[in-house]
DOZA-15767 format. One record per atom (N, C-alpha, C): y, x negated, z; residue in three letters. Coordinates in pm, whole numbers, padded with zeros to 5 digits, always signed. Atoms other than C-alpha are relative to their C-alpha. Example, Ala and Ser with C-alpha at 12.3 -4.5 7.8 and 13.67 -1.06 7.14 Angstrom:
% DOZA-15767
-00119-00089+00000ALA/-00450-01230+00780ALA/+00120-00090+00000ALA/-00119+00082-00006SER/-00106-01367+00714SER/+00109+00077+00073SER/
***
This chain:
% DOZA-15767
+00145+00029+00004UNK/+01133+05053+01542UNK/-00047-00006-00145UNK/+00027-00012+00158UNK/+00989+04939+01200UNK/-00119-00009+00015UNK/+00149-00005-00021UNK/+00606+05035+01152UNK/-00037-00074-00175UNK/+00041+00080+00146UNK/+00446+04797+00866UNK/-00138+00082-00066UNK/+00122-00063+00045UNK/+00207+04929+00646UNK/-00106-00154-00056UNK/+00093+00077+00066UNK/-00111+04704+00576UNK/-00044+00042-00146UNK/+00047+00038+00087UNK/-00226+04576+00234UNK/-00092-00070-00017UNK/+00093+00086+00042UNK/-00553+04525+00095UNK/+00041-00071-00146UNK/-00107+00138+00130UNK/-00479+04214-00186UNK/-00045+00120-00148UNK/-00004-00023+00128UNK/-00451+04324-00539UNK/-00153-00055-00099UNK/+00120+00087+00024UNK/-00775+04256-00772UNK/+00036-00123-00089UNK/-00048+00116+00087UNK/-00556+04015-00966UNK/-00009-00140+00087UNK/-00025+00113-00089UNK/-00518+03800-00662UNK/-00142-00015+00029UNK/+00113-00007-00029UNK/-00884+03848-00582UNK/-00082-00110-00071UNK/+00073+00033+00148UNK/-01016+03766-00908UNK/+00042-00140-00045UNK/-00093+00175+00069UNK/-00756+03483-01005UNK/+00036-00117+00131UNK/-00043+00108-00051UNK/-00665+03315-00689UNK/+00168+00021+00021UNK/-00187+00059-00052UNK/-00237+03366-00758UNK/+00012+00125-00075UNK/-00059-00108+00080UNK/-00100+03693-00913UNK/+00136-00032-00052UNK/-00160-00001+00029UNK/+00271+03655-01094UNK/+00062+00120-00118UNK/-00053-00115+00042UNK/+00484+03930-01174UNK/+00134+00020-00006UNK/-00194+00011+00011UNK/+00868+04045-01242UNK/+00028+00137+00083UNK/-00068-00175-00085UNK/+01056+04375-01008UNK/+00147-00024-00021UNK/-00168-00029+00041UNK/+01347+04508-01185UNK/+00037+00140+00059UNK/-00101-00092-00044UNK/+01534+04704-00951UNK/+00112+00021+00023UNK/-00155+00027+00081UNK/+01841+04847-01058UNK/+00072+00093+00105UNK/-00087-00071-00022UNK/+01991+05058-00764UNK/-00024-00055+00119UNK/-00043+00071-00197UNK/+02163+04942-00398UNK/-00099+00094+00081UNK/+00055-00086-00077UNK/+01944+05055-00155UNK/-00141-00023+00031UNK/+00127-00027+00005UNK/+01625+05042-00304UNK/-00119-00172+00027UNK/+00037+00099-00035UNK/+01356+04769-00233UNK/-00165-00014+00038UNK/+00129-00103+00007UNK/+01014+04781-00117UNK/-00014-00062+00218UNK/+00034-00070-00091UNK/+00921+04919+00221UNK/-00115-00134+00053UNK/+00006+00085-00043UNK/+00789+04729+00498UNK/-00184-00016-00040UNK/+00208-00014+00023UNK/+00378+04591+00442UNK/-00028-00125+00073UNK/+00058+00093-00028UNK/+00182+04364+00549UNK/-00082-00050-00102UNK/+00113+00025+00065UNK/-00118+04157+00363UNK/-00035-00154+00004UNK/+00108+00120+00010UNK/-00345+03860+00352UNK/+00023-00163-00077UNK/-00050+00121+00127UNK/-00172+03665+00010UNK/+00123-00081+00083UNK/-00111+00092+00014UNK/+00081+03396+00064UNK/+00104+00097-00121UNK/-00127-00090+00119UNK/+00419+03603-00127UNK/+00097-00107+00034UNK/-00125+00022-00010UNK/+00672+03371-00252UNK/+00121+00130-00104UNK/-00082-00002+00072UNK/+00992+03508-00402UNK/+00108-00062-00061UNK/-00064+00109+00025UNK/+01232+03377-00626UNK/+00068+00110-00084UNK/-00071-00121+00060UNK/+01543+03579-00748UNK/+00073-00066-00104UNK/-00031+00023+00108UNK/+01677+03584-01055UNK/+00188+00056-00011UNK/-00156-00082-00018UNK/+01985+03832-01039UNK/+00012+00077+00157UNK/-00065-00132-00098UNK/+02182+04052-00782UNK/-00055-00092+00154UNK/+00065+00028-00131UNK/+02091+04018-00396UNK/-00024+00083+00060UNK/+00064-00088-00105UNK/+01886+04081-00114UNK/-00007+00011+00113UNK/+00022+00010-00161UNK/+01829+04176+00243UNK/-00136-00006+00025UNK/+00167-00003-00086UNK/+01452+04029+00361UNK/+00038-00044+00142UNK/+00023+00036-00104UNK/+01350+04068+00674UNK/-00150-00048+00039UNK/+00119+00091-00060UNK/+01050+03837+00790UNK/+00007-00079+00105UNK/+00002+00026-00099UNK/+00896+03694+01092UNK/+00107+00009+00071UNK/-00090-00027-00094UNK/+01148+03839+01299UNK/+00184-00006-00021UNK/-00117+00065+00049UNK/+01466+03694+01117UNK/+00033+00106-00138UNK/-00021-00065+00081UNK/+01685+03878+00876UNK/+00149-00107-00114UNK/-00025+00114+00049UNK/+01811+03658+00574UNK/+00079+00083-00163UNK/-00054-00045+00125UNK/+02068+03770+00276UNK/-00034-00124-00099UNK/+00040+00135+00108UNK/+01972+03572-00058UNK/+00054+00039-00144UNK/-00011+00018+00139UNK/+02098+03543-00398UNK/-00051-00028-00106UNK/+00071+00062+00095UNK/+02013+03425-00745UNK/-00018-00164+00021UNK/+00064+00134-00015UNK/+01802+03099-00747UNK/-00068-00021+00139UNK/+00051+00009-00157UNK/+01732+03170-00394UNK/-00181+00011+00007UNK/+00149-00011-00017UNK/+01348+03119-00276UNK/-00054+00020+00121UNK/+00030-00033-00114UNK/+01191+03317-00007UNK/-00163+00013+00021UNK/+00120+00026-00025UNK/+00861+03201+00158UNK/-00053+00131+00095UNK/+00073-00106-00097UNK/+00647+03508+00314UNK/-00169-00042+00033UNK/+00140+00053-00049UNK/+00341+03406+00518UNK/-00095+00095-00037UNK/+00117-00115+00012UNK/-00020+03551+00536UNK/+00009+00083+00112UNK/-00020-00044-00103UNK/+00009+03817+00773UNK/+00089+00030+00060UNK/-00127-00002-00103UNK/+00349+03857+00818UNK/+00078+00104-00062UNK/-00075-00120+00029UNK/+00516+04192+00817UNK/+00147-00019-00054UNK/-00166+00028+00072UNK/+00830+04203+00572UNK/+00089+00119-00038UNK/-00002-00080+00109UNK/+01031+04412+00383UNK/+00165-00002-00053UNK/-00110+00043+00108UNK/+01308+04369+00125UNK/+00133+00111-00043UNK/-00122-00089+00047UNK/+01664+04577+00034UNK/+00079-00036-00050UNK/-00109+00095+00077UNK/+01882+04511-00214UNK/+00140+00087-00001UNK/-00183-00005-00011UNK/+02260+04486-00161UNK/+00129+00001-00106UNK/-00049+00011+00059UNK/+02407+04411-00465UNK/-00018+00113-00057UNK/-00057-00141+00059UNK/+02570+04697-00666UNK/-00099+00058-00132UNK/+00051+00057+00092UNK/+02397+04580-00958UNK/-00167+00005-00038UNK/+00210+00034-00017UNK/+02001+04601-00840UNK/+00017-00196-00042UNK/+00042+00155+00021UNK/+01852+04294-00860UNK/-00142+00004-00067UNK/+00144+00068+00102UNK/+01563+04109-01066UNK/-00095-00138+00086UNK/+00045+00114-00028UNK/+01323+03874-00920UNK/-00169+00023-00044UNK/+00151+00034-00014UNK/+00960+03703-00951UNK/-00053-00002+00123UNK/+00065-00001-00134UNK/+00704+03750-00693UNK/-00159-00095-00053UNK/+00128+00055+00016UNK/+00392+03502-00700UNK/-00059+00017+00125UNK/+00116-00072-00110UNK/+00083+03620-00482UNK/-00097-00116-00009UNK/+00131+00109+00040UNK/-00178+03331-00384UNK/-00093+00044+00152UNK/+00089+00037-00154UNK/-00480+03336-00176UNK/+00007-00123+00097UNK/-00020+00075-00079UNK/-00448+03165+00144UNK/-00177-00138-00035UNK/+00103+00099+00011UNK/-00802+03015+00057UNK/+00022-00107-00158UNK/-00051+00081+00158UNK/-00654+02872-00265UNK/+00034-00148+00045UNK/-00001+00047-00059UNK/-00530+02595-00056UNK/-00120-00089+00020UNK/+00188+00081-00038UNK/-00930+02445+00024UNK/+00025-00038-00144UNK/+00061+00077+00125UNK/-00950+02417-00366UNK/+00091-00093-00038UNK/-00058+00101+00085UNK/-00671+02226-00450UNK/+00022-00133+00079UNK/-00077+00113-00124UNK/-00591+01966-00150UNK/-00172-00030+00029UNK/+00095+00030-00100UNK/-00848+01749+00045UNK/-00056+00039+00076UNK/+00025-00087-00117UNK/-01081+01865+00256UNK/+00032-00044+00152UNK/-00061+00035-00177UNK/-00966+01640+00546UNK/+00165+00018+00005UNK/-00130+00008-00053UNK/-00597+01754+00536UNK/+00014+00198-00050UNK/-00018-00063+00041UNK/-00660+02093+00386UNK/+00063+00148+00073UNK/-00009-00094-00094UNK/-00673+02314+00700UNK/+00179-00022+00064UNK/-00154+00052-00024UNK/-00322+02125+00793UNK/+00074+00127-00063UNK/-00086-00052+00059UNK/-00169+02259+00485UNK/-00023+00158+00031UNK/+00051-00146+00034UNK/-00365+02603+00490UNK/+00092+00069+00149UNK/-00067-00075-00087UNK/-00142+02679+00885UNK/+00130-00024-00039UNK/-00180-00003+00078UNK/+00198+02587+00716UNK/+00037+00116-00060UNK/-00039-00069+00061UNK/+00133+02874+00514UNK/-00032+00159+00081UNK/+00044-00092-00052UNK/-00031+03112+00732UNK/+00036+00004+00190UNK/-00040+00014-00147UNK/+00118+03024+01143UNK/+00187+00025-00002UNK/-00158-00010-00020UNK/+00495+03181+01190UNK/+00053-00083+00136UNK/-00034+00078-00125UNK/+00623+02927+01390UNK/+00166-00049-00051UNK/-00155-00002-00033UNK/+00999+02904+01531UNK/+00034-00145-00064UNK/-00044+00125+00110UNK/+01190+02629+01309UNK/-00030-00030-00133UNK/+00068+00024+00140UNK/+00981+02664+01006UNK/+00106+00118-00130UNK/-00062-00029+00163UNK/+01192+02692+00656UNK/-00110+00128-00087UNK/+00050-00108+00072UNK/+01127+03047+00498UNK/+00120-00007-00163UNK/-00112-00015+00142UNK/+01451+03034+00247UNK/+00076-00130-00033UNK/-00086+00156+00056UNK/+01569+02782+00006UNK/+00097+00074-00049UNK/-00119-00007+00099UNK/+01926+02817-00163UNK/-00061-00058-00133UNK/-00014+00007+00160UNK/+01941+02816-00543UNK/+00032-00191-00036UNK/-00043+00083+00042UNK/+02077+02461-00525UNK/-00169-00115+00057UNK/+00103+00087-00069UNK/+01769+02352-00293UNK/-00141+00008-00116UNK/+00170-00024+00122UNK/+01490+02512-00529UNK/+00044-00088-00086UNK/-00045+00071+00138UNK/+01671+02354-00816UNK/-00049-00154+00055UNK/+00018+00138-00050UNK/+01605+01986-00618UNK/-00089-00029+00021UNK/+00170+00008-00036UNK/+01234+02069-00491UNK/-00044-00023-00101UNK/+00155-00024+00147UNK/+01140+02112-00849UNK/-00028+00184-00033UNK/+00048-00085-00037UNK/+01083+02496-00730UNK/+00061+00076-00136UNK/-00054-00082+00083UNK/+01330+02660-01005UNK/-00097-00069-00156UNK/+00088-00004+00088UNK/+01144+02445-01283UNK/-00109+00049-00038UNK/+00176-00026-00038UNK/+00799+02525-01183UNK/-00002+00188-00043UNK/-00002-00143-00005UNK/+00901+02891-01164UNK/+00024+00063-00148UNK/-00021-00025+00130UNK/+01033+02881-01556UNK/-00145-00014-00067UNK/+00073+00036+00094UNK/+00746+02704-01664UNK/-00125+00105+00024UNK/+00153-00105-00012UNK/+00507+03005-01489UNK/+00097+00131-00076UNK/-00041-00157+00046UNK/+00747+03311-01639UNK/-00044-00068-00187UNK/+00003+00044+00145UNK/+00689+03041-02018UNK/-00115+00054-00022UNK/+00166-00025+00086UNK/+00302+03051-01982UNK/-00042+00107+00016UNK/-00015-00131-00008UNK/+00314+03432-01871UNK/-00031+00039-00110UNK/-00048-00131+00118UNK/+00468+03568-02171UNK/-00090-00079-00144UNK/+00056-00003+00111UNK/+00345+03337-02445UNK/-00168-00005-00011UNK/+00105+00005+00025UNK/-00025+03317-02343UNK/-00078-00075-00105UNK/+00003+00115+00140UNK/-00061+02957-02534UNK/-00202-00006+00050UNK/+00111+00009-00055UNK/-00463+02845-02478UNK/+00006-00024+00098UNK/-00030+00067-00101UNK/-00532+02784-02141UNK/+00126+00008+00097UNK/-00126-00058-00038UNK/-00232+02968-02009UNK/-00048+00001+00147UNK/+00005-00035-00150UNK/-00416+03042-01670UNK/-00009-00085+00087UNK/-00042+00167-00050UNK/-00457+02683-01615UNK/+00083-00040+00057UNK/-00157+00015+00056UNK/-00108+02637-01707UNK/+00051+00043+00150UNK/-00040-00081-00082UNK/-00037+02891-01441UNK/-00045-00028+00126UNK/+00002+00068-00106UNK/-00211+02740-01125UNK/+00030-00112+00045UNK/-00093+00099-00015UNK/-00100+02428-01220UNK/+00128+00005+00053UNK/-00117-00026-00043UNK/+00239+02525-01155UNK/+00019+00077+00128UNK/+00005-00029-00116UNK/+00205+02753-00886UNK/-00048-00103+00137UNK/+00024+00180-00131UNK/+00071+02419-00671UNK/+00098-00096-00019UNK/-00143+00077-00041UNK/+00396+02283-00768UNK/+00070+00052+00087UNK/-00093-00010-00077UNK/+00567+02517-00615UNK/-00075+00015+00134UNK/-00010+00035-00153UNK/+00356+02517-00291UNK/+00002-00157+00023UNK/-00016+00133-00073UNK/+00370+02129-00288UNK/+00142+00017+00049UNK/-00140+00012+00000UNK/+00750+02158-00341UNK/+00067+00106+00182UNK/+00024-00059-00050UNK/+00714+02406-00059UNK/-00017-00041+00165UNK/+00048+00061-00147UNK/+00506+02227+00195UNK/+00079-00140+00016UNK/-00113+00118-00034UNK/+00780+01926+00168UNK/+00102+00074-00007UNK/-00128-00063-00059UNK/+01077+02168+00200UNK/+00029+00053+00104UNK/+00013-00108-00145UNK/+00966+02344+00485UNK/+00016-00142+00110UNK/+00000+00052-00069UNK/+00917+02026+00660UNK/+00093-00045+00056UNK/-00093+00056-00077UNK/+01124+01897+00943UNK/+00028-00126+00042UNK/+00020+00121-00078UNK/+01030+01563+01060UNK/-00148+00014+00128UNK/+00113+00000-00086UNK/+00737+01708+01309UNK/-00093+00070-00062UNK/+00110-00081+00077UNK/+00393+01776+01185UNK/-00045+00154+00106UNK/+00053-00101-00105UNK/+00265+02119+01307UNK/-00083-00027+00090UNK/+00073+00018-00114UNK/+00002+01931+01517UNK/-00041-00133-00048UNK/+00045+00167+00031UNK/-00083+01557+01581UNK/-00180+00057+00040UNK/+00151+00045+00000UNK/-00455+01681+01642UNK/-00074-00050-00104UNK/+00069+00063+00079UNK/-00730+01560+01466UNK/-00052+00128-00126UNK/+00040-00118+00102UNK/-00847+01788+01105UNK/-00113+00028+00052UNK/+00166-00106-00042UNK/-01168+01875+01251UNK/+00047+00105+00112UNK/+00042-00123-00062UNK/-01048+02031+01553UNK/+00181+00120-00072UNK/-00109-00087+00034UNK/-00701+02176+01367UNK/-00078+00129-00104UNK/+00073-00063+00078UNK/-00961+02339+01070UNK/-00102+00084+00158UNK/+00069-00059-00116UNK/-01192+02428+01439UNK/+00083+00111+00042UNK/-00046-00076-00061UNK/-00902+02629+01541UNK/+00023+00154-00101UNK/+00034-00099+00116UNK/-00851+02799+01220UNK/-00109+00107-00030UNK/+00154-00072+00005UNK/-01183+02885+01205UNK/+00022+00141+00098UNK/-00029-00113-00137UNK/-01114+03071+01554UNK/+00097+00117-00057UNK/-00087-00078+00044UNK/-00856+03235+01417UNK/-00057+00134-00113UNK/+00065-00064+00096UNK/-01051+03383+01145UNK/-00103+00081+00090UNK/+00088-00071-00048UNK/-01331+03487+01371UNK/+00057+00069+00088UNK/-00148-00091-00092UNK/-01035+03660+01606UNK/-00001+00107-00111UNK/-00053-00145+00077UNK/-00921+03876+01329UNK/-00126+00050-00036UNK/+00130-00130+00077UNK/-01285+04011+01196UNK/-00074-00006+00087UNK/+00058-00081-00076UNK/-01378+04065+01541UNK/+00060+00033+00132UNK/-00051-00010-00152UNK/-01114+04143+01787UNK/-00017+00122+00044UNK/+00035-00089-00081UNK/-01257+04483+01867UNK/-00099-00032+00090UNK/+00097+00038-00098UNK/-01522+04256+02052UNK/+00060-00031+00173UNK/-00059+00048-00112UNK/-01522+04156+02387UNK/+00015-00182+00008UNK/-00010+00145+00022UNK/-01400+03816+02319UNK/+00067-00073+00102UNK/-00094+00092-00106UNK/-01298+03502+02563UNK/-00019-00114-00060UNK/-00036+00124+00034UNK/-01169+03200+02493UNK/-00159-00102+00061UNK/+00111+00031-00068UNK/-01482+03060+02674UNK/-00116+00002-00102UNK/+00070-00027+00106UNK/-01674+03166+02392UNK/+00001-00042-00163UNK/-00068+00109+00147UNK/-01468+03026+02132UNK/-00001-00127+00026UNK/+00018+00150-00009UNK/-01462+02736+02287UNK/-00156-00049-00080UNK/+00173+00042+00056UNK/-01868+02697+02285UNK/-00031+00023-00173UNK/+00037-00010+00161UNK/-01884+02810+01873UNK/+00102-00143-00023UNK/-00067+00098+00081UNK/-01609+02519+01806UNK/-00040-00159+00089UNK/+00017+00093-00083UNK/-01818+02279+02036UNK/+00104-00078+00105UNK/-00114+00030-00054UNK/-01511+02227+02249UNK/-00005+00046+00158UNK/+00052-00111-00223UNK/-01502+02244+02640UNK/+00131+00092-00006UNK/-00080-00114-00023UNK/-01298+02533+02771UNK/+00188-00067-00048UNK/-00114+00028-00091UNK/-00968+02312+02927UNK/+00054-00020-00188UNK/-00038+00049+00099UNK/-00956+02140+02570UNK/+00032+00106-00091UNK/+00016-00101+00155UNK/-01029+02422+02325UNK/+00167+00096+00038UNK/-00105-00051-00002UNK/-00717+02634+02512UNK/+00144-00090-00018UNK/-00121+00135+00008UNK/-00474+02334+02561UNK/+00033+00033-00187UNK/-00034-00026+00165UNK/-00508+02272+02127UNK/+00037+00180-00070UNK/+00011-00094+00091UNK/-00542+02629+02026UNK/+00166+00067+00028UNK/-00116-00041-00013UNK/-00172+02699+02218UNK/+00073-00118-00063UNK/-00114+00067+00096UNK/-00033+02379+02060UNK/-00021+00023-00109UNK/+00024-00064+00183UNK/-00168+02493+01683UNK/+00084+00092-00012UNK/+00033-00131+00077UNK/-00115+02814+01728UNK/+00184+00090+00066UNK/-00133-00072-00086UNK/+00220+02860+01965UNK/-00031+00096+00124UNK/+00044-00113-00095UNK/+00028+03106+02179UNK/-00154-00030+00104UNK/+00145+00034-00064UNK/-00257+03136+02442UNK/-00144+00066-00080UNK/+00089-00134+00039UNK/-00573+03284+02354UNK/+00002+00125+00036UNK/-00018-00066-00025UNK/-00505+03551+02533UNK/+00104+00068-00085UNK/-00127-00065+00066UNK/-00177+03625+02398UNK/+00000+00021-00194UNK/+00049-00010+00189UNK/-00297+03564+01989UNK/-00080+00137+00035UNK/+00073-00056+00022UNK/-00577+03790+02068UNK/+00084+00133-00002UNK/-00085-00101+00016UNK/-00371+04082+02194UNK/+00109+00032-00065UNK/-00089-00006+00107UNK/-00127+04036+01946UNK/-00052+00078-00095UNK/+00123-00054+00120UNK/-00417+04129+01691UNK/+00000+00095+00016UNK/+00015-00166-00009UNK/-00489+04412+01854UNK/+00087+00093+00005UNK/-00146-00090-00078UNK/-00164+04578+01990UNK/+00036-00024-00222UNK/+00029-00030+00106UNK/-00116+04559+01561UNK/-00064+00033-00070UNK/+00151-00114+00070UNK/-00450+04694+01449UNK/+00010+00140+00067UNK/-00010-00106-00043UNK/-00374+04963+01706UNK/+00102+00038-00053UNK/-00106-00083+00083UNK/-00033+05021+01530UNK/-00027+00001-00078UNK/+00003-00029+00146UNK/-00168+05038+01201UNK/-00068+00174+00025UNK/+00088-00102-00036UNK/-00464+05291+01385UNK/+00102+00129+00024UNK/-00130-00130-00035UNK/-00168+05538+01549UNK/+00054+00097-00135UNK/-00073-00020+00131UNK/-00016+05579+01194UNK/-00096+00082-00071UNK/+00141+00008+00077UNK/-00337+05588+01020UNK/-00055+00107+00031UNK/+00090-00077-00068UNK/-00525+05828+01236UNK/+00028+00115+00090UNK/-00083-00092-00108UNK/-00506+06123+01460UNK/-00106+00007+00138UNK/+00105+00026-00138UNK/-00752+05935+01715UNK/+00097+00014+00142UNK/-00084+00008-00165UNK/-00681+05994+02091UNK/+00014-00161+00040UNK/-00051+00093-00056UNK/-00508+05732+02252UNK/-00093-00085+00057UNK/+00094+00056-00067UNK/-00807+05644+02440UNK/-00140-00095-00143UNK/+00087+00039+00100UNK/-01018+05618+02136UNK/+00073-00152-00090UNK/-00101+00070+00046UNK/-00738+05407+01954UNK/-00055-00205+00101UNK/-00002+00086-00112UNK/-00751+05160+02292UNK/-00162-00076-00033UNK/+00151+00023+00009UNK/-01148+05118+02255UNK/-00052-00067-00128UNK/+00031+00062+00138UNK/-01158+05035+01873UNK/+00067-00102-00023UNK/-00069+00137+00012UNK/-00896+04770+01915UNK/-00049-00080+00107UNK/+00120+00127-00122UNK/-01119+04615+02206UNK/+00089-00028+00147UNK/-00034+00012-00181UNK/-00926+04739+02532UNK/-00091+00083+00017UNK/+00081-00109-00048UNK/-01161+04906+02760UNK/+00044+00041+00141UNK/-00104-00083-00094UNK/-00897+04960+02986UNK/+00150+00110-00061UNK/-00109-00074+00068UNK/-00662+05228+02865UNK/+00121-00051+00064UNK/-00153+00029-00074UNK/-00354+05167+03129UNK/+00018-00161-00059UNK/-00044+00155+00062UNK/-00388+04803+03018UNK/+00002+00003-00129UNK/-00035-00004+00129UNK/-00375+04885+02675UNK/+00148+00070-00014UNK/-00152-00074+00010UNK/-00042+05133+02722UNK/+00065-00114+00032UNK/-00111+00135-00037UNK/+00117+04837+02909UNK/+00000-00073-00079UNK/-00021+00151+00098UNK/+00016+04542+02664UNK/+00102+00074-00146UNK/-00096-00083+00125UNK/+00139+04804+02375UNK/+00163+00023+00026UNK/-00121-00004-00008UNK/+00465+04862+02562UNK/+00098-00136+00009UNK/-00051+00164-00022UNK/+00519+04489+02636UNK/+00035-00064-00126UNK/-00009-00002+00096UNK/+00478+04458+02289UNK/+00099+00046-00077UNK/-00095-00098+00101UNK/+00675+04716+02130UNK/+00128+00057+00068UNK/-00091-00013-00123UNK/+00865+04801+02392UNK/+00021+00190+00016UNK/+00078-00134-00044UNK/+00711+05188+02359UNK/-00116+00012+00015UNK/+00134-00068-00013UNK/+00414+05374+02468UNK/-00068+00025-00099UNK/+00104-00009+00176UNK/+00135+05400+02182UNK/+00047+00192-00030UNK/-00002-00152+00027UNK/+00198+05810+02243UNK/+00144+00003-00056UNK/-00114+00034+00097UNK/+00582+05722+02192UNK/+00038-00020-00137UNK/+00011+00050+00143UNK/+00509+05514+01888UNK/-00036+00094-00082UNK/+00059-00115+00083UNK/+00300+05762+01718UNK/+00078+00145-00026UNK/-00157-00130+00034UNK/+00590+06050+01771UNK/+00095-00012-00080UNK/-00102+00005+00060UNK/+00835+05878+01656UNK/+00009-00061-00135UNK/+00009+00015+00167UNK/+00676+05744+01337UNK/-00042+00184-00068UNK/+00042-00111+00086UNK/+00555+06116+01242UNK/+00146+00034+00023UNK/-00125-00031+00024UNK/+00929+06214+01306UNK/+00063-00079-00127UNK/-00076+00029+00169UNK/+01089+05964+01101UNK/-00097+00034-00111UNK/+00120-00090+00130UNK/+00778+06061+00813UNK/+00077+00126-00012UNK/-00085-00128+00014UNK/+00925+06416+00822UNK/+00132-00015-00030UNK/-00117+00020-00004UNK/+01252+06300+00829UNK/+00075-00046-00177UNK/-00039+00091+00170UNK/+01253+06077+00507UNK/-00100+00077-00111UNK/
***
């Protein structure tokens, strides 16, 4: 059972839009612990290797290697080589995306980076970055880093939109994530957004429909081809993870827990949580304060 810890963003990423930084770790083992958060995280390794695990998949990588981490998507990294390893990590806001691209294709690009969907390219090989462009792009942000010429920060988003162009054409397969139209693909988005900063409500798809002017049949049909899931099933996703952050977090009763993540049925909250996790929320919560004590 791996419990993720949530991250609020950094004020660098806040403030700037893209954070870039270097992690020199020098002993097998070490790495960083599982999180969650909001930024788009690529990596891009320099020396030694690693074990990431994201969206569900677990992926050994080397030097030159480039590993895409979504918004929202629980990870966490261990390095294998004897040696530690060295890599860059660039941090971008998912709303970074609106400023640089069109506004009629923008919402497109903005679920490439933020929808974990089965088939989608998380890791390039060293030989692939080198072909995207991705290993250049990545020199020319560690150049304007260190020497801080005029206009360095420029310098520095410039390049970081190389490497998500290089990015959003590597990942691709031949099928776009959705032949709908940008109004209602940005419409669904939207939903999505108003899902996460209010799924302790009593929310129905019925309701989302009417805010995205969309009749019911239509608004569910698109929002499971966008999104991979029903409304139903996104929503409780949300929660059954806001309630595992809450368990961890808190020493609320179970019932209370159930109520702030927006079940107001408890037994249907133990079940969706076990369906989920494949333990009981009282389970879960034991056996993270055990391992805590443990480590």
């Amino acid at each position: 059972m791996r419990t993720y810890r949530y991250e609020t963003e950094e004020p660098l990423v806040v403030q700037r839009d893209i954070d870039f930084f270097i992690q020199n770790i020098r002993r097998k083992g070490r790495g960083f612990t599982a999180h969650i958060h909001t930024a788009v995280e690529v990596l891009f390794l320099r020396e030694g290797q690693m074990r990431v695990l994201s969206e569900g998949e677990e992926f050994f990588v080397g030097p030159g290697a480039t590993v895409l981490i979504r918004s929202n998507t629980g990870h966490t990294g261990e390095v294998v080589s004897e040696d530690g390893c060295i890599y860059w990590v660039l941090k971008i806001k998912p709303s970074y995306l609106y400023d640089i691209s069109f506004r009629d294709r923008s919402s497109r690009y903005l679920m490439d980076f933020t929808l974990n969907r089965a088939g989608k390219k998380i890791v390039w090989t060293a030989e692939e970055s080198e072909t995207l462009g991705i290993t250049a792009a990545v020199d020319e942000l560690i150049r304007e880093r260190e020497q801080k010429d005029y206009g360095y920060d420029i310098a520095m988003k410039i390049h970081a939109s190389t490497i998500l162009l290089a990015l959003l054409r590597g990942m691709q397969t031949g099928q776009p994530l959705s032949d709908e139209g940008e109004q209602t693909v940005r419409n669904i988005y939207d939903t999505m957004i108003y899902i996460n900063e209010h799924f302790s409500e009593d929310l129905t798809a019925e309701a989302c429909a009417e805010r995205c002017y969309l009749s019911y049949s239509y608004f569910s049909r698109t929002f499971r081809k966008v999104t991979g899931k029903t409304f139903r099933e996104y929503l409780n996703t949300l929660r059954i993870d806001r309630a595992e952050r809450a368990l961890v977090s808190s020493e609320n009763p179970i019932t209370q827990v159930a109520a702030d993540c927006g079940f107001n049925n408890v037994a249907y909250f133990i079940a969706t949580f076990r369906k989920q996790k494949g333990v009981t929320p009282l389970s879960f919560r034991k056996a993270y304060k055990k391992n805590k004590e443990e480590s």
